[in-house]
N, C-alpha and C positions, 0 to 999 in steps of 0.2 A: 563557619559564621564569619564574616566578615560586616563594615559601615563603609569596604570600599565599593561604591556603584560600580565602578570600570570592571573590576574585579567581579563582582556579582554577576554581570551582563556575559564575562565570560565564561564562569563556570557555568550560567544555566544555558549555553551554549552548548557547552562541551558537554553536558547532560542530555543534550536531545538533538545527538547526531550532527553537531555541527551547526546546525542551523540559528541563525541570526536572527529570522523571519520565518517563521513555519507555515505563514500564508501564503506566503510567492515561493516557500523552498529556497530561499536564497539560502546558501550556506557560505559561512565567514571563516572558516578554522577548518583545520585535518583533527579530526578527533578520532576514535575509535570506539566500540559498543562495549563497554567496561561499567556497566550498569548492574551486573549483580554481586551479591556478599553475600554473604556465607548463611546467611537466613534462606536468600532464594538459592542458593546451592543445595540447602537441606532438602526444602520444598517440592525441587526438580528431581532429587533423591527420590522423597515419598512419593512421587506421579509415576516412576518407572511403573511399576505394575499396572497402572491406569491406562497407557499407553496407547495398546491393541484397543480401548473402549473410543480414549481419545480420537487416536486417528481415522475410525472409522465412521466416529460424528460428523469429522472435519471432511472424510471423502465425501461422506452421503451429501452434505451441503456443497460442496467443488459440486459433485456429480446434478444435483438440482439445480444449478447457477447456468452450468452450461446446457443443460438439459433445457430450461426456460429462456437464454440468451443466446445460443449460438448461429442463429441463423440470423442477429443482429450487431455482434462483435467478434474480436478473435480471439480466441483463447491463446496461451500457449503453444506450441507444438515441441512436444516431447522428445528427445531421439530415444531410440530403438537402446536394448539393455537400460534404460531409465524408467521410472518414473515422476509423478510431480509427489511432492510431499505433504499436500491439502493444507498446509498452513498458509496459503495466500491462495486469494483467488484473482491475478491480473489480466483483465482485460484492455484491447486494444482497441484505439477509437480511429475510426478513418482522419480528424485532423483533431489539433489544438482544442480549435474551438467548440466542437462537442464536444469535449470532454471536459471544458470548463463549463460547461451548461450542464451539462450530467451533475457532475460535482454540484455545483451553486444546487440545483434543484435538491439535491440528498439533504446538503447541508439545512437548506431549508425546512427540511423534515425531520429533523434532529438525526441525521445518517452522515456517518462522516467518512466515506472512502480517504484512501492516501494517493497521495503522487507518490510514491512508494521509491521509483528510480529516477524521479528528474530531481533538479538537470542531470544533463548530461554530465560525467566526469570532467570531459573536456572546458564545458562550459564555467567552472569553478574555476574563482579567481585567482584562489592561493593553487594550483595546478597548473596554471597561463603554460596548456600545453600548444605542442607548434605544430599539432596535428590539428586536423579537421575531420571530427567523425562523425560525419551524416547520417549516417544511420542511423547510431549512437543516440544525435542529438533528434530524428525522428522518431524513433521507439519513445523515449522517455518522456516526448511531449505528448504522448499519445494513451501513456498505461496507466492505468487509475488499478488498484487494489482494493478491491470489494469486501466488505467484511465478512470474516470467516472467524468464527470461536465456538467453544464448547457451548452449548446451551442457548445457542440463535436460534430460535425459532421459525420451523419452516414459512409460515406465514409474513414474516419480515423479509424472509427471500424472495417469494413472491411478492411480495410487494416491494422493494427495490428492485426486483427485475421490469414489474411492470411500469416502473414509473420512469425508467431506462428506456425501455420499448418507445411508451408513451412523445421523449423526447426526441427517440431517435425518428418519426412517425410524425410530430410537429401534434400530438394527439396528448399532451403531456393531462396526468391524473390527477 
């Protein structure tokens, strides 16, 4: 608890990854993910035996997302002795700016995907690194994180895939 604002503005920073602005992603501080206590310790304790049910919810939904998108984004691509963990599902958009329309359209519909990896590393400003990672800074403007949780409902899938389709089609639902 604090009455200092300055103060305030930065712990709810450092609460949530950094971020200054969680609308642009702009991130202001190096923080780290130090968000759980000993309650969600226990918690994560009790779900070990859930686990196998968990993860299998979370494939079936991966496995339906791609299953209904992929002949219109990219997925992933896994190497060989891996696999993905179905806890994210990040697709890749041909630019920017589909994927800022994709987003706007969800949000619109009360669906709120993440920018999940942008920016780029390089692009942070407490980082001012003297590399230039194009790639880097292409992939991140490009990946949107689709929602993925226990108890999504297939029909929410379908219906965020088609309303993706729809945008990516100029055919938007």
């Amino acid at each position: 608890m604090t009455d200092n604002n300055e103060i305030a503005e930065i712990v709810r920073s450092m609460i949530n990854f950094g971020y200054s602005n969680s609308q642009t992603g702009e991130i202001g501080t190096i923080v780290i993910n130090a968000k759980m206590n000993e309650f969600e310790a226990a918690m994560g304790l009790a779900m070990l035996d859930d686990m196998e049910y968990i993860i299998s919810f979370l494939r079936k939904n991966y496995n339906l997302y791609k299953e209904l998108l992929e002949d219109c984004v990219i997925f992933q691509r896994i190497r060989d002795r891996t696999g993905p963990n179905y806890m994210y599902v990040p697709v890749l958009f041909k630019d920017e700016r589909t994927l800022i329309k994709v987003k706007a359209e969800l949000n619109k519909n009360n669906i709120y995907p993440r920018r999940y990896f942008y920016p780029s590393l390089d692009m942070v400003s407490y980082v001012k690194s003297s590399y230039n990672c194009q790639i880097s800074r292409d992939v991140s403007s490009r990946i949107l994180c689709l929602p993925n949780y226990v108890g999504l409902d297939e029909d929410i899938i379908i219906y965020i895939s088609d309303k993706i389709k729809g945008i990516l089609t100029n055919k938007s639902i």
